[in-house]
Legacy VTK file of the C-alpha trace (Angstrom):
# vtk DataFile Version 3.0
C-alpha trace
ASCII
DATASET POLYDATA
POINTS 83 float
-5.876 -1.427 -19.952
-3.285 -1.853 -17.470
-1.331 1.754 -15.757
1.980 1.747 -15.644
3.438 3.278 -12.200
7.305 4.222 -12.351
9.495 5.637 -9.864
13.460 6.336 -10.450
15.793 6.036 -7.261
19.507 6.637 -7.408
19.792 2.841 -6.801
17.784 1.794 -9.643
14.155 2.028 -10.608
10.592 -0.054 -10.107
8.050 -0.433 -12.450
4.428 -1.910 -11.583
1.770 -2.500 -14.135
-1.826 -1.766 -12.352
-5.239 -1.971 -13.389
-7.653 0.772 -13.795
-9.231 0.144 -9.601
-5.804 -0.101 -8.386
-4.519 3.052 -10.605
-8.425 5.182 -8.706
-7.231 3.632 -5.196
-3.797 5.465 -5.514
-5.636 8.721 -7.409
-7.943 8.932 -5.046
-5.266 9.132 -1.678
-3.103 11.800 -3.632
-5.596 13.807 -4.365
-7.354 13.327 -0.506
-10.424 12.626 -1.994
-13.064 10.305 -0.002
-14.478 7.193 -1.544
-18.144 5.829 -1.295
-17.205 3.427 0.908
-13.834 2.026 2.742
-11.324 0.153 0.063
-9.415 -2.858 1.277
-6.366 -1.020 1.807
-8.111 1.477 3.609
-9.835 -1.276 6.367
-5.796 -2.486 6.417
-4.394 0.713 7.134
-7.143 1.650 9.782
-6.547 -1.682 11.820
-2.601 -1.770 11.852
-3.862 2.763 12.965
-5.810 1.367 15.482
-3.224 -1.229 16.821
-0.368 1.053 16.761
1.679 -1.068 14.098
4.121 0.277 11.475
4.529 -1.255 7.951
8.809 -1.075 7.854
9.537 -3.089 4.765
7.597 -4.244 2.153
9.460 -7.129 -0.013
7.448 -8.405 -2.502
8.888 -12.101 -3.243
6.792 -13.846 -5.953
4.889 -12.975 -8.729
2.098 -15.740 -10.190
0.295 -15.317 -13.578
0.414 -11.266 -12.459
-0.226 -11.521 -9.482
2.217 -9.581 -6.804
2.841 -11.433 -3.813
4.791 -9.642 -1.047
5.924 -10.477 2.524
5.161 -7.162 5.253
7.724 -6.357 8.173
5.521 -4.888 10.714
7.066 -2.853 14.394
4.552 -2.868 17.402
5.072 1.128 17.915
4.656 2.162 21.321
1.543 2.766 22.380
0.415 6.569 23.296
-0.543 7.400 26.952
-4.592 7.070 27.525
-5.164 4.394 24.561
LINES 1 84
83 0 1 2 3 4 5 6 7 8 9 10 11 12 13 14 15 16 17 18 19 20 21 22 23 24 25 26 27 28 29 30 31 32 33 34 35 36 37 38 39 40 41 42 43 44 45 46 47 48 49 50 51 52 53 54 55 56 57 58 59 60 61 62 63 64 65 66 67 68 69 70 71 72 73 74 75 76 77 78 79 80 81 82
């Protein structure tokens, strides 16, 4: 059964439909709990961590028998003294 994830901004609102692994991926970093193992997003995070890169924009542009597709804007930040 899909979970429904809704946030309200003064511009409008977004609504995403997730399934029940997606819905424990997001429970799991709110409530900074640690998983048996490293979750895709998590090996994601930790490279564009390691390589000093910042996610800017996400725009997600297509959507295929519901299936989100997005495009990421990524910044090279500058890299810290020693690394």
């Amino acid at each position: 059964m899909p979970w429904c994830l809704e946030r309200s901004w003064d511009r409008g609102s977004c609504q995403l439909s997730l399934g029940g692994s997606e819905a424990q991926a997001i429970a799991i970093e709110i409530e900074k709990m640690k998983a048996s193992r490293p979750l895709t997003h998590d090996l994601l995070k930790s490279a564009l961590e390691t390589f000093a890169i910042q996610v800017t924009e996400v725009v997600i542009n297509n959507m295929v028998e519901g299936v989100f597709f997005a495009k990421l804007a990524l910044r090279l930040r500058k890299p810290r003294r020693g690394n």
